[in-house]
Each structure stands twice: as C-alpha cells, then as structure tokens.
C-alpha positions in Angstrom: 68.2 -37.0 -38.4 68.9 -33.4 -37.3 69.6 -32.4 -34.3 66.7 -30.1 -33.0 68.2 -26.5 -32.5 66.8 -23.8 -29.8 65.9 -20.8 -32.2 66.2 -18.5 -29.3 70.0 -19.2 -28.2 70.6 -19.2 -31.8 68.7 -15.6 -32.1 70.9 -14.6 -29.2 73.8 -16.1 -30.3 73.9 -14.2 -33.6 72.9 -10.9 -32.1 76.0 -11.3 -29.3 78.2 -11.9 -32.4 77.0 -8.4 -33.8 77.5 -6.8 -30.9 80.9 -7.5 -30.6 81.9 -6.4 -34.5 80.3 -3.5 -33.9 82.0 -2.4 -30.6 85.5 -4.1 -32.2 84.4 -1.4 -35.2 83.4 1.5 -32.7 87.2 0.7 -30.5 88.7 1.3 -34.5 87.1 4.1 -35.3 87.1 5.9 -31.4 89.3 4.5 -29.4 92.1 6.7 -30.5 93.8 9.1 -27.8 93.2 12.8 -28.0 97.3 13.6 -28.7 96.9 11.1 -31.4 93.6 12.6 -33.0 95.4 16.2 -32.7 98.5 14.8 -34.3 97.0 13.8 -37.2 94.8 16.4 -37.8 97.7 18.5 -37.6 99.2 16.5 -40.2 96.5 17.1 -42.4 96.5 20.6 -41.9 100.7 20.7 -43.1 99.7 18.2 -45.7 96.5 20.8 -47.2 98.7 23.9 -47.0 101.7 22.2 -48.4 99.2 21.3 -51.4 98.0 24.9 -51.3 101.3 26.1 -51.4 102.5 24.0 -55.0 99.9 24.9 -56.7 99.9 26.9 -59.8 97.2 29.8 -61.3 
C-alpha cells in the first residue's frame, strides 16, 4: 500500500521549487553589474555601426 502524502507540503513544496527557478532566472537575467551592462551595450553599438559601415547601396 501507498504511503499517504500531505497535499499541502506537497503544494508548498512545488511552489518553493518555482520560486527558486525563477529567482535563479531573474539572478541570470539581472544580476549583471552596471560596468558590465554598459560594456556590452557599448559593444553593440561598435558592432551596429561597424555593420552600418560595410554595407553597400
């Protein structure tokens, strides 16, 4: 026979576990510095105008 389960420590349980992907997400997507955000947009911006800048009428 099964073992009886709680349904409310399971309902807990699963929402603890999407709380936590969701912050590990969120730390992925905004946990980057400011110098490093301005860095890469920077890149970017050489990147765009070096694309600009090959490109033929």
């Amino acid at each position: 026979m099964a073992e009886p389960i709680n349904l409310n420590k399971a309902r807990k349980a699963r929402e603890k576990a999407q709380a936590k992907a969701a912050a590990a997400e969120n730390r992925v997507r905004f946990g980057r510095p400011k110098t490093e955000k301005v860095a890469s947009k920077l890149e970017a911006e050489r990147a765009r105008r070096e694309l600009e800048g090959k490109k033929r009428d």
